[in-house]
PyMOL Python script that loads the backbone (N, CA, C, O; Angstrom):
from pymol import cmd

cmd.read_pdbstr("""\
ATOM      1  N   UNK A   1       0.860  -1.168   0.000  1.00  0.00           N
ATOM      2  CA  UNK A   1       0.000   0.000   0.000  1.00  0.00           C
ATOM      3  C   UNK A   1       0.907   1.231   0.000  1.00  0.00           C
ATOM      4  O   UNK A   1       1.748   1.429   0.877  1.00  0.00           O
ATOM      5  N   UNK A   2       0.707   1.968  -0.936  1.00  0.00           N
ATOM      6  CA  UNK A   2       1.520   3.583  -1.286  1.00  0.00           C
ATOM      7  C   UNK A   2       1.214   4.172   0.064  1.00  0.00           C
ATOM      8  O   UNK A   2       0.712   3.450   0.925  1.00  0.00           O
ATOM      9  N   UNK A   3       1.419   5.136   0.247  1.00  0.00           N
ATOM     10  CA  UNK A   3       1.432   6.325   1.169  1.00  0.00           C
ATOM     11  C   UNK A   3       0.020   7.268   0.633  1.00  0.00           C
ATOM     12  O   UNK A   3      -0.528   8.083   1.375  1.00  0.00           O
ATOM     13  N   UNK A   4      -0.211   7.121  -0.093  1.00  0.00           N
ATOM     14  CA  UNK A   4      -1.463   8.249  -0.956  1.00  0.00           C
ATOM     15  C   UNK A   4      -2.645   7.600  -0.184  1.00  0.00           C
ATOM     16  O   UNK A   4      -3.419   8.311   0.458  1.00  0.00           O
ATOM     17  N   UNK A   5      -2.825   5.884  -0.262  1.00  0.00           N
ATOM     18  CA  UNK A   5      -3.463   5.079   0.005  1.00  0.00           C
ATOM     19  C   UNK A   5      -3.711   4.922   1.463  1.00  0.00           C
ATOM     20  O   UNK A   5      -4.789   4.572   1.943  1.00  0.00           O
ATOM     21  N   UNK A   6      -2.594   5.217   2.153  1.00  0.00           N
ATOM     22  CA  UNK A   6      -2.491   5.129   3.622  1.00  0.00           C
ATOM     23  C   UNK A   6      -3.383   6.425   4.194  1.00  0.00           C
ATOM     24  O   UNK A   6      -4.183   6.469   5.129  1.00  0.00           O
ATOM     25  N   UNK A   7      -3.058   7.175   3.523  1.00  0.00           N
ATOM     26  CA  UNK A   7      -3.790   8.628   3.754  1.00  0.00           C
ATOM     27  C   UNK A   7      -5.147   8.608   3.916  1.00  0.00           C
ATOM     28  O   UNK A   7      -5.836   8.935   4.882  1.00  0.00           O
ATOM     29  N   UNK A   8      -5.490   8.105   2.649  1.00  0.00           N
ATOM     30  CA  UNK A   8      -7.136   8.081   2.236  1.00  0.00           C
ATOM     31  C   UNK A   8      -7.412   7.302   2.842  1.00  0.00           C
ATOM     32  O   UNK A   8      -8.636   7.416   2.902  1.00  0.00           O
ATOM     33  N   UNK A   9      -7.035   6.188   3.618  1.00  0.00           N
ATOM     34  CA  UNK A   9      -7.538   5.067   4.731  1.00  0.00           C
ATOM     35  C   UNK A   9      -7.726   6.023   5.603  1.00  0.00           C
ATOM     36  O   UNK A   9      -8.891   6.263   5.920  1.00  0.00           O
ATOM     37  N   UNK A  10      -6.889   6.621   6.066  1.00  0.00           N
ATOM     38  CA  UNK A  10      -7.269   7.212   8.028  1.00  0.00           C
ATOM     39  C   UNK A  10      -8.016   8.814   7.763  1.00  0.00           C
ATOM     40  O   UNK A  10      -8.455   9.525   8.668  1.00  0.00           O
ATOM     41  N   UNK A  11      -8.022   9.041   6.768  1.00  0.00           N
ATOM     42  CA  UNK A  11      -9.084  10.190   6.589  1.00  0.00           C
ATOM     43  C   UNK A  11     -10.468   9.736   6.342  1.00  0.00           C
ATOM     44  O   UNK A  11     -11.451  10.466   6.211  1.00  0.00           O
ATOM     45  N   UNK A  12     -10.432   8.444   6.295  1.00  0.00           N
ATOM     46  CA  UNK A  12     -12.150   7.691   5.715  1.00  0.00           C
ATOM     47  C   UNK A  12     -12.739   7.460   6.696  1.00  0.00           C
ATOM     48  O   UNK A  12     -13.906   7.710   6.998  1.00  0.00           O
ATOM     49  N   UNK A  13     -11.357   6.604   7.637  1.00  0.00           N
ATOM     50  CA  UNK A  13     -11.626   6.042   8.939  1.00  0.00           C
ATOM     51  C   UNK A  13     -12.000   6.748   9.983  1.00  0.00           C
ATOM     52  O   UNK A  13     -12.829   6.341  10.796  1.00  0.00           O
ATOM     53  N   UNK A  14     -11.408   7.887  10.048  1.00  0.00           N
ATOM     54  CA  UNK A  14     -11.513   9.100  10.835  1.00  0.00           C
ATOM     55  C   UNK A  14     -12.726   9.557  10.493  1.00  0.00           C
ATOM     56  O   UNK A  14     -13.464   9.400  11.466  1.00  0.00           O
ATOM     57  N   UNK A  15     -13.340  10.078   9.531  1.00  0.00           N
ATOM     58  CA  UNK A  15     -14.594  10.906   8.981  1.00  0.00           C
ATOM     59  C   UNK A  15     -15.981   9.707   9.374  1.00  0.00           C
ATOM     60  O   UNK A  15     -17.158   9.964   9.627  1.00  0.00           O
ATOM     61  N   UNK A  16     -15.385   8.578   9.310  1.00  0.00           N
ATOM     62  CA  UNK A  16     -16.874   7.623   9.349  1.00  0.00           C
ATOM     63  C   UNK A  16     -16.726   7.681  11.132  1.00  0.00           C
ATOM     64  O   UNK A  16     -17.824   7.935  11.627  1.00  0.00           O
ATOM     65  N   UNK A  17     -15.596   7.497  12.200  1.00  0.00           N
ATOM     66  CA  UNK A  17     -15.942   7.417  13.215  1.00  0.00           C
ATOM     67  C   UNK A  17     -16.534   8.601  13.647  1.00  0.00           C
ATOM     68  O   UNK A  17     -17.507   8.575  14.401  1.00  0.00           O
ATOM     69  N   UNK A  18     -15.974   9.775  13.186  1.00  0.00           N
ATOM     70  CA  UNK A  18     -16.306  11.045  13.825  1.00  0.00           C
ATOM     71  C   UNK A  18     -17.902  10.766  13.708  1.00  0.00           C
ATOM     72  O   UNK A  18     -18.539  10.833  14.759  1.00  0.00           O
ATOM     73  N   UNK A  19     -18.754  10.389  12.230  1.00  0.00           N
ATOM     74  CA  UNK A  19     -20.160  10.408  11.971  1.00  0.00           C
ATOM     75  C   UNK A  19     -20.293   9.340  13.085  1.00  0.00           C
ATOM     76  O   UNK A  19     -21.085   9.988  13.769  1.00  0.00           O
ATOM     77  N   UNK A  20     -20.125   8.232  13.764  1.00  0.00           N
ATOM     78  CA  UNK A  20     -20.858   7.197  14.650  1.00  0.00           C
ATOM     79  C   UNK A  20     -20.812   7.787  16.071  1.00  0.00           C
ATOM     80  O   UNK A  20     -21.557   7.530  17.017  1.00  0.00           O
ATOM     81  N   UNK A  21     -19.824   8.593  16.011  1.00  0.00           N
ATOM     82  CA  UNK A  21     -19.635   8.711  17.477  1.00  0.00           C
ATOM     83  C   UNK A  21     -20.872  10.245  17.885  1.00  0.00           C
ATOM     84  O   UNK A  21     -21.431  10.476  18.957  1.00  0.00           O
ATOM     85  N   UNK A  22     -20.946  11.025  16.592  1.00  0.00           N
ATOM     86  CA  UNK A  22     -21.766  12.122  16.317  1.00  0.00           C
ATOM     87  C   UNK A  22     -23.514  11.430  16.508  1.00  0.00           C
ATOM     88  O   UNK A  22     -24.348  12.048  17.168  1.00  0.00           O
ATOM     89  N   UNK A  23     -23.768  10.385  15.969  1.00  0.00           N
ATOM     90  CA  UNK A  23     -24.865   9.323  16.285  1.00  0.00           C
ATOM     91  C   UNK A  23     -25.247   9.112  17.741  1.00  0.00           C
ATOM     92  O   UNK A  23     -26.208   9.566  18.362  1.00  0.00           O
ATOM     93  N   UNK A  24     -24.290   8.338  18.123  1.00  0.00           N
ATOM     94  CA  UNK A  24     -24.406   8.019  19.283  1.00  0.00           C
ATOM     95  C   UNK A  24     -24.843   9.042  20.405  1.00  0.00           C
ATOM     96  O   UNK A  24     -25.700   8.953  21.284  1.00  0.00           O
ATOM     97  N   UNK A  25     -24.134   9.844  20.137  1.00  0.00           N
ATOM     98  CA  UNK A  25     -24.087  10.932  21.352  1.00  0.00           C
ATOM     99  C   UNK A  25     -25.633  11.733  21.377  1.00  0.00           C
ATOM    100  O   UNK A  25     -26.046  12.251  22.415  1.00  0.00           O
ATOM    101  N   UNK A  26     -26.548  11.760  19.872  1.00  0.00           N
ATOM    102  CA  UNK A  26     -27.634  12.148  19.614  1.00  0.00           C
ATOM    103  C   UNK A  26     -28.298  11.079  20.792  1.00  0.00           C
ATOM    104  O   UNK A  26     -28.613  11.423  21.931  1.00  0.00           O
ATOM    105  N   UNK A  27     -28.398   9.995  20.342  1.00  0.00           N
ATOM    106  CA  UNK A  27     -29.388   9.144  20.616  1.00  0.00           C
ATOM    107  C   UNK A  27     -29.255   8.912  22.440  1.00  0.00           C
ATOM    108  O   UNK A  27     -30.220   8.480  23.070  1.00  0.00           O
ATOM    109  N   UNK A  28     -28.023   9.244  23.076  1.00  0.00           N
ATOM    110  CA  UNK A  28     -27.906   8.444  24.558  1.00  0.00           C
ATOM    111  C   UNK A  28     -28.023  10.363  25.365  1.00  0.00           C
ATOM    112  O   UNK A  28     -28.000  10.504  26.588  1.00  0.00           O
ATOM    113  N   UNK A  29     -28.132  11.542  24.433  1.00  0.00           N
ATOM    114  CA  UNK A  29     -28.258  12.524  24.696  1.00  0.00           C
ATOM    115  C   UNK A  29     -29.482  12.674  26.103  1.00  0.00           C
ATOM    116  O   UNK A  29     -30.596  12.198  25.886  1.00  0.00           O
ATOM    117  N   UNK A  30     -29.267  13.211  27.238  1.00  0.00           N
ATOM    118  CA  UNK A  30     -30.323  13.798  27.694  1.00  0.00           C
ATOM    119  C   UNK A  30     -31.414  14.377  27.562  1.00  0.00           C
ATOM    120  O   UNK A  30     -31.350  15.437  26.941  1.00  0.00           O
ATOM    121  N   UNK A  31     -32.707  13.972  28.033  1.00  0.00           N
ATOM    122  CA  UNK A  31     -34.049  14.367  27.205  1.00  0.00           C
ATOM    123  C   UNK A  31     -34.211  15.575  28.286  1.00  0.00           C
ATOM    124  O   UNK A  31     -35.381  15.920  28.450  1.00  0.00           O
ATOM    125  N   UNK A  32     -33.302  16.229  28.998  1.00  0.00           N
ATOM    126  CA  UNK A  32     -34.291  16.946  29.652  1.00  0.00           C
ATOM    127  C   UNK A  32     -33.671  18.269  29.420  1.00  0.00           C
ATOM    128  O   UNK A  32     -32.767  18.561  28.637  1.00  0.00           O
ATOM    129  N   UNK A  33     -34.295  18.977  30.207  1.00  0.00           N
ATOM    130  CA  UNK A  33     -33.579  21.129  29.552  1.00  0.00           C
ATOM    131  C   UNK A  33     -33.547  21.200  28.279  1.00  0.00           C
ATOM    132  O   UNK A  33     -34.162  20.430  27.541  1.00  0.00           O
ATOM    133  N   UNK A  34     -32.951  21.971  27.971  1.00  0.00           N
ATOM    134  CA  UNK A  34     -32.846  22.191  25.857  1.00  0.00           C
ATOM    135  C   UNK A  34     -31.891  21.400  25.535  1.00  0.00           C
ATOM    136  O   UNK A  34     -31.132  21.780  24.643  1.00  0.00           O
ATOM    137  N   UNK A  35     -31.710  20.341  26.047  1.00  0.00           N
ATOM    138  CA  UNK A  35     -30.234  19.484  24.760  1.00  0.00           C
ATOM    139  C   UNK A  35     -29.382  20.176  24.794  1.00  0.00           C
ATOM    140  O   UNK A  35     -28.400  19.434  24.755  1.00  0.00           O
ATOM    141  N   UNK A  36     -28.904  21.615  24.867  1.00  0.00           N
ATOM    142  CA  UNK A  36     -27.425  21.799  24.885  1.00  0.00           C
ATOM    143  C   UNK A  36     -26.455  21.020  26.067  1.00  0.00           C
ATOM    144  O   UNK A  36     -26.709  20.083  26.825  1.00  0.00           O
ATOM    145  N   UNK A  37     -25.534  21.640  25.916  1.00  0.00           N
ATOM    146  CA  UNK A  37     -24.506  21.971  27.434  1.00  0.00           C
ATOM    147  C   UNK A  37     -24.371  22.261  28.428  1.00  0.00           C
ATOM    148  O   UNK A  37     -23.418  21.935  29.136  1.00  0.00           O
ATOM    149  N   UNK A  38     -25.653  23.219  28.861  1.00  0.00           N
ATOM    150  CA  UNK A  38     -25.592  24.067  29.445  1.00  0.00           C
ATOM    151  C   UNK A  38     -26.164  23.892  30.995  1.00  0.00           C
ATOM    152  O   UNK A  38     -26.066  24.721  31.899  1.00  0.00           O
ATOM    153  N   UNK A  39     -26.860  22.426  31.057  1.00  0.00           N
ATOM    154  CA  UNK A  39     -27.000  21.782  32.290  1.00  0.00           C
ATOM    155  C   UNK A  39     -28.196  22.850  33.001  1.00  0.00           C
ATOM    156  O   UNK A  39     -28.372  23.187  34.172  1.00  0.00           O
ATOM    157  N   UNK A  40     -29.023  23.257  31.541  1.00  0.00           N
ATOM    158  CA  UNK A  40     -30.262  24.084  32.210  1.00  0.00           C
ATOM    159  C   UNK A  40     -31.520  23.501  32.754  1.00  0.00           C
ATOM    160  O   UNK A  40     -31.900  22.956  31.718  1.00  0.00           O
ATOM    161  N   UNK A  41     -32.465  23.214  33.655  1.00  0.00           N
ATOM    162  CA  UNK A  41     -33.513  22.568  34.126  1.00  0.00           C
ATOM    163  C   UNK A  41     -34.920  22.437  32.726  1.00  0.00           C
ATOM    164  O   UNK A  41     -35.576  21.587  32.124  1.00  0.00           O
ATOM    165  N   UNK A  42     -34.672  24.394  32.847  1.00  0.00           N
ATOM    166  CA  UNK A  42     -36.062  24.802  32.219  1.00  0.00           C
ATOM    167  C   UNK A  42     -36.194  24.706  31.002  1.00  0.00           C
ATOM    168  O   UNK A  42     -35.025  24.831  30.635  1.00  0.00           O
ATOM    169  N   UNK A  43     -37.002  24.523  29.779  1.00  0.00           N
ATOM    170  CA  UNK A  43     -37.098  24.346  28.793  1.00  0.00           C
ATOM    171  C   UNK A  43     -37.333  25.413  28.133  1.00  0.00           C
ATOM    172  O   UNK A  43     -37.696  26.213  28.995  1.00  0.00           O
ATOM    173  N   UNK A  44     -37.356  25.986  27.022  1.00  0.00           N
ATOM    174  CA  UNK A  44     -37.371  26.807  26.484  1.00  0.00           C
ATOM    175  C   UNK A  44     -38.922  27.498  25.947  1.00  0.00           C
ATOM    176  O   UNK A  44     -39.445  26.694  25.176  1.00  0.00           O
ATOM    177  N   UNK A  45     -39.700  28.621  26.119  1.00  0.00           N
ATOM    178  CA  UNK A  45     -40.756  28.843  25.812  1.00  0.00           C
ATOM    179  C   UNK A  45     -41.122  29.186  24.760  1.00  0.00           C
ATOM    180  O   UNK A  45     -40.724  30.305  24.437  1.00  0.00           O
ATOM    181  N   UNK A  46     -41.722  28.688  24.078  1.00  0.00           N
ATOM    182  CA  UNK A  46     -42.023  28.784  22.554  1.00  0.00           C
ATOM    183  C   UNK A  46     -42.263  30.050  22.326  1.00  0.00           C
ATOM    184  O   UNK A  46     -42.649  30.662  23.322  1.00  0.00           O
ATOM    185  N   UNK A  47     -42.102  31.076  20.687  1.00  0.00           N
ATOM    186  CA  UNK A  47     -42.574  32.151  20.325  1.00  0.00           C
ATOM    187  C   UNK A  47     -43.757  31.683  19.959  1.00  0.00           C
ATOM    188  O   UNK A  47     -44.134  30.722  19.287  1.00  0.00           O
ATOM    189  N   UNK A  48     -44.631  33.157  20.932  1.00  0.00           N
ATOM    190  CA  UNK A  48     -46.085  32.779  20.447  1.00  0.00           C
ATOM    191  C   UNK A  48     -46.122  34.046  19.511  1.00  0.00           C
ATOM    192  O   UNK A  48     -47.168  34.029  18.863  1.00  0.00           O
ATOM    193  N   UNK A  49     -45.217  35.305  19.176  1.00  0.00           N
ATOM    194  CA  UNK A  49     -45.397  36.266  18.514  1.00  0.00           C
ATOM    195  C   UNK A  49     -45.741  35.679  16.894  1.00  0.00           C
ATOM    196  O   UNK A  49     -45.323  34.583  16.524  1.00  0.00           O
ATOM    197  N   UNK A  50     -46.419  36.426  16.165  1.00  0.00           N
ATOM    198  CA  UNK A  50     -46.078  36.131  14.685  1.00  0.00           C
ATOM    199  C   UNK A  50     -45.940  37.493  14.096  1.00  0.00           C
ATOM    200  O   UNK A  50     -46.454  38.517  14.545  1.00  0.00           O
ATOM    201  N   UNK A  51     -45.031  37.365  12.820  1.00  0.00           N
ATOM    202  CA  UNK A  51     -44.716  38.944  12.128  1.00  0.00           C
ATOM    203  C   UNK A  51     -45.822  38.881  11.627  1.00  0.00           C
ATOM    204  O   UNK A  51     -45.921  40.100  11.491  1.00  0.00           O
ATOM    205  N   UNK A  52     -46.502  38.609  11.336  1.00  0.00           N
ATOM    206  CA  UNK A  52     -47.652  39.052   9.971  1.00  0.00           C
ATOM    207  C   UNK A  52     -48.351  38.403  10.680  1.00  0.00           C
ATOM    208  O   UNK A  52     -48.066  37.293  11.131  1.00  0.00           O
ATOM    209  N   UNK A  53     -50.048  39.445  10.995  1.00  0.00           N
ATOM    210  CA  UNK A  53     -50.837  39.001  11.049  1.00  0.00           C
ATOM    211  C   UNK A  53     -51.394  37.678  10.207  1.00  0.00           C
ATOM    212  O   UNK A  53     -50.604  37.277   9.352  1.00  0.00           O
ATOM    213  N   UNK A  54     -52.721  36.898  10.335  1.00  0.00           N
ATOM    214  CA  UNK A  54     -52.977  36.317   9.522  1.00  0.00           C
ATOM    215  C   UNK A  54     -54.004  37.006   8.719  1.00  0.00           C
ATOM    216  O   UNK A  54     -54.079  36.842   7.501  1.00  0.00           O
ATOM    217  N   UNK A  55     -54.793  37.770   9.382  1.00  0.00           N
ATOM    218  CA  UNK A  55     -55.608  38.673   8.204  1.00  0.00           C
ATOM    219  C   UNK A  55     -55.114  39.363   7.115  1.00  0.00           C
ATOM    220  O   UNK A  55     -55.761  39.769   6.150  1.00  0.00           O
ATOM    221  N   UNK A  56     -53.523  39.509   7.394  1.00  0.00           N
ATOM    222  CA  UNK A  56     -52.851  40.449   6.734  1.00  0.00           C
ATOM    223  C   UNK A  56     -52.548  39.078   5.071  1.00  0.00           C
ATOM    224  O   UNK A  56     -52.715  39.253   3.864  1.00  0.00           O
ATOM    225  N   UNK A  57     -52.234  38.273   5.595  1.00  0.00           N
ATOM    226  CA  UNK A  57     -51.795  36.936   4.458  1.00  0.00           C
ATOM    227  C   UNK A  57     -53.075  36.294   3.437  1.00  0.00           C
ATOM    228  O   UNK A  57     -53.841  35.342   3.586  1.00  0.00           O
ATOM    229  N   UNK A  58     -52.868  37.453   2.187  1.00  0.00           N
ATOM    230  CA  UNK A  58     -53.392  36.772   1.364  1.00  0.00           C
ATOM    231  C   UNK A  58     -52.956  36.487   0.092  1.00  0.00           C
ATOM    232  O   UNK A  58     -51.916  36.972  -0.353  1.00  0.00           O
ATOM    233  N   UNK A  59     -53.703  35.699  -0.567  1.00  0.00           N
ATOM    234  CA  UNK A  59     -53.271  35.144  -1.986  1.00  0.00           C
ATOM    235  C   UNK A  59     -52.889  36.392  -3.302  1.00  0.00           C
ATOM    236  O   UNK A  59     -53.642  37.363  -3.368  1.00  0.00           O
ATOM    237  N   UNK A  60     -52.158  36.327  -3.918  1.00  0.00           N
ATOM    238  CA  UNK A  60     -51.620  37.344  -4.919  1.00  0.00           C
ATOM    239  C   UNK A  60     -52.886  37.427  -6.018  1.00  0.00           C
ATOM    240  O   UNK A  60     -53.299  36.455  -6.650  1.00  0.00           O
ATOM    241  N   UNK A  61     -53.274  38.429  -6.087  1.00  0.00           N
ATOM    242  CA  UNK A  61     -54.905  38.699  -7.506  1.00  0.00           C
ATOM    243  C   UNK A  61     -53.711  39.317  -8.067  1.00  0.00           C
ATOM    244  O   UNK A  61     -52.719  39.923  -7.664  1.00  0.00           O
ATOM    245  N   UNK A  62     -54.434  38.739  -9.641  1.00  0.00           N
ATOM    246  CA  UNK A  62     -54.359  39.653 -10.877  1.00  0.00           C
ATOM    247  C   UNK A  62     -54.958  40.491 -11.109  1.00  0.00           C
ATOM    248  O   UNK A  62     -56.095  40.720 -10.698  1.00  0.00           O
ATOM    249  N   UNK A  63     -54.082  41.345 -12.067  1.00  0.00           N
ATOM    250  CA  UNK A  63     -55.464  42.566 -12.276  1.00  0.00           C
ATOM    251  C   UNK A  63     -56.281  41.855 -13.432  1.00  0.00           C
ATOM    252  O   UNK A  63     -55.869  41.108 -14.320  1.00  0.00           O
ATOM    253  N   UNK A  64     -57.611  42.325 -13.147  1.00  0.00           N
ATOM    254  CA  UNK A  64     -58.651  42.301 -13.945  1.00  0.00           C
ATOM    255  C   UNK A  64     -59.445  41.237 -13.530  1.00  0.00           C
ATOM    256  O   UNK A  64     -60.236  40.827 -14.380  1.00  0.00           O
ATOM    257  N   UNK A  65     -59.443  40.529 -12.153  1.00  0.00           N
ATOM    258  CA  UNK A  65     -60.222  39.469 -11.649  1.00  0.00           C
ATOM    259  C   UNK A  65     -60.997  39.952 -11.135  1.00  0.00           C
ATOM    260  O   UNK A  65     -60.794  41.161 -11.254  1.00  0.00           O
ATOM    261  N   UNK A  66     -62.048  39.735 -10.448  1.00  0.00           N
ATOM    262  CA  UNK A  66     -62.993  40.317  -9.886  1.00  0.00           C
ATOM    263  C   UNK A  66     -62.374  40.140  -8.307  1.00  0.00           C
ATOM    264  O   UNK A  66     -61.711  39.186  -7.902  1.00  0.00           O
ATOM    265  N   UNK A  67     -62.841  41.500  -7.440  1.00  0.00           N
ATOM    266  CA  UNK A  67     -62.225  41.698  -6.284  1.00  0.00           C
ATOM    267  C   UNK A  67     -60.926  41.935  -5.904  1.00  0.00           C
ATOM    268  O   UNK A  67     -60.388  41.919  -4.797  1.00  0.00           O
ATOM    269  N   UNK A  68     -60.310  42.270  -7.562  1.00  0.00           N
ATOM    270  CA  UNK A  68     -58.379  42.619  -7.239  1.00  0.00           C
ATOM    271  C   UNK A  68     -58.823  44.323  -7.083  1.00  0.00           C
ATOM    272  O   UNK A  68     -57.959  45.168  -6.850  1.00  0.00           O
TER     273      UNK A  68
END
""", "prot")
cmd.dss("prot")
cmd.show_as("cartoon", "prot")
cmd.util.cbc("prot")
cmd.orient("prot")
């Protein structure tokens, strides 16, 4: 085995463990606080704001339809 070959082995090997070990750590992850790091209790409170009304959201008229 060349040296070119040796290379592309432990960069393959390396890139596929990094992805299993990236797996793993999802799945055995703590379900509780927000999933980070940060060893927080509370969970995070959803945005109830919205930018745009919904009355405001409507469908694009052409001109010359009735009601554009």
């Amino acid at each position: 085995m060349d040296w070119q070959m040796a290379i592309a082995v432990v960069l393959v090997t390396g890139a596929a463990l990094y992805l299993v070990r990236g797996m793993i750590r999802s799945w055995w992850a703590g379900k509780t606080g927000c999933g980070g790091n940060c060893s927080c209790k509370e969970t995070p409170v959803p945005q109830t704001e919205v930018l745009i009304p919904s009355q405001d959201v409507v469908l694009r008229k052409r001109m010359g339809e009735p009601g554009a």
